[in-house]
C-alpha positions, -999 to +999 in steps of 0.1 A: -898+496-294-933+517-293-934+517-257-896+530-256-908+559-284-937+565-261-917+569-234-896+598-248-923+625-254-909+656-264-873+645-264-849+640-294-854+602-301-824+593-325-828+554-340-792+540-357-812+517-389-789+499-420-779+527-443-804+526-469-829+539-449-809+572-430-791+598-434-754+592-421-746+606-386-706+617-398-714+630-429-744+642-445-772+673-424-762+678-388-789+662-367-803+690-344-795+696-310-820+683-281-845+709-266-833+708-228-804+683-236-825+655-237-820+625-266-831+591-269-802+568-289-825+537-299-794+509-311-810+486-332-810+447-328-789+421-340-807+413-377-823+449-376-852+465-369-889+452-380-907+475-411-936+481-387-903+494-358-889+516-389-921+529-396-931+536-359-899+557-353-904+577-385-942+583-372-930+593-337-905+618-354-872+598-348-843+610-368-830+580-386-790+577-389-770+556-401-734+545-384-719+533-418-714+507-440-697+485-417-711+464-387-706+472-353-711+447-325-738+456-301-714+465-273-693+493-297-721+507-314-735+532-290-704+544-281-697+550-317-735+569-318-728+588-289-695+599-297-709+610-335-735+627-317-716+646-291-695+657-317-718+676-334-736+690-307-703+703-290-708+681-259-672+671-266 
């Protein structure tokens, strides 16, 4: 995970976490649109991510988000991301 936030430099880097610890991506403060069009979506893995991953991402500047209560299987959730995302940023 730190080499993947290193790799992103100035780009948006948006990480999906459980929703106690983000804001959620359908309903609460738009996220803001990427300088040059240029996100990161960082999908978390199965169990979650690590404290010392969570803390990393908010260090780097990561926007935390939350995709709701429910869990998604690893193949549906960044579709689910993207299409949140999108929507907001009028890439529709």
């Amino acid at each position: 995970h730190a080499e993947i936030l290193e790799g992103a430099g100035d780009d948006l880097v948006v990480c999906c976490v459980e929703p106690a610890l983000a804001v959620a991506l359908a309903t609460e403060r738009p996220i803001a649109r990427p300088p040059a069009g240029r996100a990161w979506l960082c999908i978390g893995p199965e169990g979650g991510w690590s404290a010392v991953e969570i803390a990393l991402a908010r260090q780097r500047g990561a926007t935390l988000v939350s995709l709701g209560s429910r869990t998604l299987r690893a193949e549906i959730a960044p579709a689910v991301a993207l299409s949140a995302l999108w929507t907001q940023w009028g890439w529709g």
